[in-house]
C-alpha positions in Angstrom: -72.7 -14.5 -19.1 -76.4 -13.2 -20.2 -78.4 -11.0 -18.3 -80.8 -14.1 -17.7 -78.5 -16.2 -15.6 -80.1 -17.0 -12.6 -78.5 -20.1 -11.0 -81.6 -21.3 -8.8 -83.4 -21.9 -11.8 -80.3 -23.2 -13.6 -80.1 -25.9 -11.0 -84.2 -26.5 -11.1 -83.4 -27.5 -14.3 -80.4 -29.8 -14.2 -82.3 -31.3 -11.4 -85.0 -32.6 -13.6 -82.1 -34.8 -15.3 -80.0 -35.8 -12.7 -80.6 -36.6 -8.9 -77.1 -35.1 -8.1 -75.9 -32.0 -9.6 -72.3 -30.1 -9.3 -72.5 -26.3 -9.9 -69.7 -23.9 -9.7 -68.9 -20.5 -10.3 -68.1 -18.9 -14.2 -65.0 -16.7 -13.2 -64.0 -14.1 -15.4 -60.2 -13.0 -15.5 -57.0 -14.0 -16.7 -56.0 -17.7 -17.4 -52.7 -18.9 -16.9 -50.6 -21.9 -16.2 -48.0 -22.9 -13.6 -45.6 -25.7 -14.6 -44.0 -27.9 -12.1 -40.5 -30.2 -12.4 -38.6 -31.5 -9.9 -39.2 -29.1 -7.0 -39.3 -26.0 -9.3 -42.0 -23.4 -10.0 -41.4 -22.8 -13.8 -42.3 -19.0 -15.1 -46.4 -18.8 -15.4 -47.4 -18.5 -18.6 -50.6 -17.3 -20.3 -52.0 -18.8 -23.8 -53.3 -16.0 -26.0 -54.9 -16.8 -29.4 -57.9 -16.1 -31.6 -60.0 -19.3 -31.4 -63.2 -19.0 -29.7 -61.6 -21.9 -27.5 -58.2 -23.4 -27.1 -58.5 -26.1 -28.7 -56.8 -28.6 -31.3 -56.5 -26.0 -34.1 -55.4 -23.2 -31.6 -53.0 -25.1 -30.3 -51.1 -27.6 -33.0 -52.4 -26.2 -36.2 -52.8 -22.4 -35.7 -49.4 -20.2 -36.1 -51.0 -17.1 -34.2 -51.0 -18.9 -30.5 -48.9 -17.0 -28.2 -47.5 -18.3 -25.2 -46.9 -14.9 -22.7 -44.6 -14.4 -19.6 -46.9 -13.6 -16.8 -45.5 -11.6 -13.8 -47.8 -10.6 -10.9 -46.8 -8.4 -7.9 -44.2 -10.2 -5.6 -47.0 -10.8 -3.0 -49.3 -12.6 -6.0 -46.3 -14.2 -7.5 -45.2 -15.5 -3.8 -48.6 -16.5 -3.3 -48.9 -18.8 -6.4 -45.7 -20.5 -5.9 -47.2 -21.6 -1.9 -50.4 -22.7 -2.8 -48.8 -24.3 -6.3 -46.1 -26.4 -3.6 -49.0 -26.8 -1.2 -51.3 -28.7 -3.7 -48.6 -30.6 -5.1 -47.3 -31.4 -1.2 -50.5 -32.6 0.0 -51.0 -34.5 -3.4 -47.8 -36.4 -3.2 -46.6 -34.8 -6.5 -43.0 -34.5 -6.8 -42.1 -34.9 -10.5 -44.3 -32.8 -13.1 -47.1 -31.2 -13.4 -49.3 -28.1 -14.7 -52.0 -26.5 -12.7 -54.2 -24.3 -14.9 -55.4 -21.1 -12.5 -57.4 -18.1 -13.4 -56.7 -14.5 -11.6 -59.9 -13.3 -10.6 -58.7 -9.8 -8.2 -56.0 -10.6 -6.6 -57.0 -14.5 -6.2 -56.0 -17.3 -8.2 -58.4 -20.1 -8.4 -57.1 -23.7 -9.6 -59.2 -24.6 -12.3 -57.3 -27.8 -13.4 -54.2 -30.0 -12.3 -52.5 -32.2 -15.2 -50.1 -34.6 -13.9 -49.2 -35.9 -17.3 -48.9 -32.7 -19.3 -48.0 -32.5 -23.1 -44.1 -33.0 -23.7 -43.8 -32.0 -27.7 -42.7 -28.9 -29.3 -46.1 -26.8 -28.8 -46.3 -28.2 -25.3 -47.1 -25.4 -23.1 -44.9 -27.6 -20.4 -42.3 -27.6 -22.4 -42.7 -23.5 -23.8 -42.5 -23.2 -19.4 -39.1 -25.0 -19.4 -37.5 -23.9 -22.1 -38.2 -20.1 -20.8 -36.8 -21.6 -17.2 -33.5 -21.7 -19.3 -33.8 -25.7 -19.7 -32.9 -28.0 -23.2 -35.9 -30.3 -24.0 -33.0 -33.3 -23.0 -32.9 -31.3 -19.5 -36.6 -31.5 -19.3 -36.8 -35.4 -20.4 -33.9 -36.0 -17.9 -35.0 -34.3 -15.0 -38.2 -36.0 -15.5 -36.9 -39.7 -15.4 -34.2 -39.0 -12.7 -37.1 -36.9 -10.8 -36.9 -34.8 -7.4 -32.9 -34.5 -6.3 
């Protein structure tokens, strides 16, 4: 973020485009992602690779991306797995999922829910499972036969 950011005037300009203008906060800390399937909380994992962004090439065509265990303090790692089942509660989501959170402190914000994440081999859904201790048929099967 530049030294210039001031968001008042960032919003005087978008206003002179659009009548009605969503804003939010640039948080800086640690990305990661929480898989859902069938009533599980798969391991978090975080995507580390060189691409300015994580995009097509950093994900299918680069052979540096890393997909990392991440393991907060019980208390964190408690509180990510209530307000992961919470979301998906109040959102009638039963099957699978990923939610996309960033750590900022102590506090993980949601940036992003996919309820039809990527199922091929450099799936980060399917990197989540396999860690879980799953087969890619376990994953496929537990997905049609859903929630027990």
């Amino acid at each position: 973020m530049s030294q210039g950011w001031n968001p008042a005037l960032a919003l005087e300009e978008a206003l002179k485009y659009e009548d009605i203008v969503l804003m939010e906060e640039f948080i800086l800390g640690l990305e990661f992602t929480v898989c859902f399937l069938s009533g599980e909380v798969l391991p978090f994992l975080s995507i580390n690779h060189s691409h300015k962004f994580f995009n097509y090439d950093a994900k299918f065509k680069s052979g540096d991306t890393l997909f990392d265990l991440v393991n907060f303090d019980g208390r964190t790692n408690k509180l990510i797995v209530s307000q992961t089942k919470k979301i998906l509660d109040f959102l009638n989501i039963n099957d699978y999922c990923r939610l996309d959170f960033i750590m900022k402190g102590n506090v993980p914000y949601l940036l992003e829910l996919n309820t039809l994440p990527g199922l091929n081999s450099h799936s980060v859904f399917v990197k989540a499972a396999l860690l879980y201790g799953m087969s890619y048929e376990e994953i496929i099967m537990s997905i049609i036969n859903g929630k027990k």
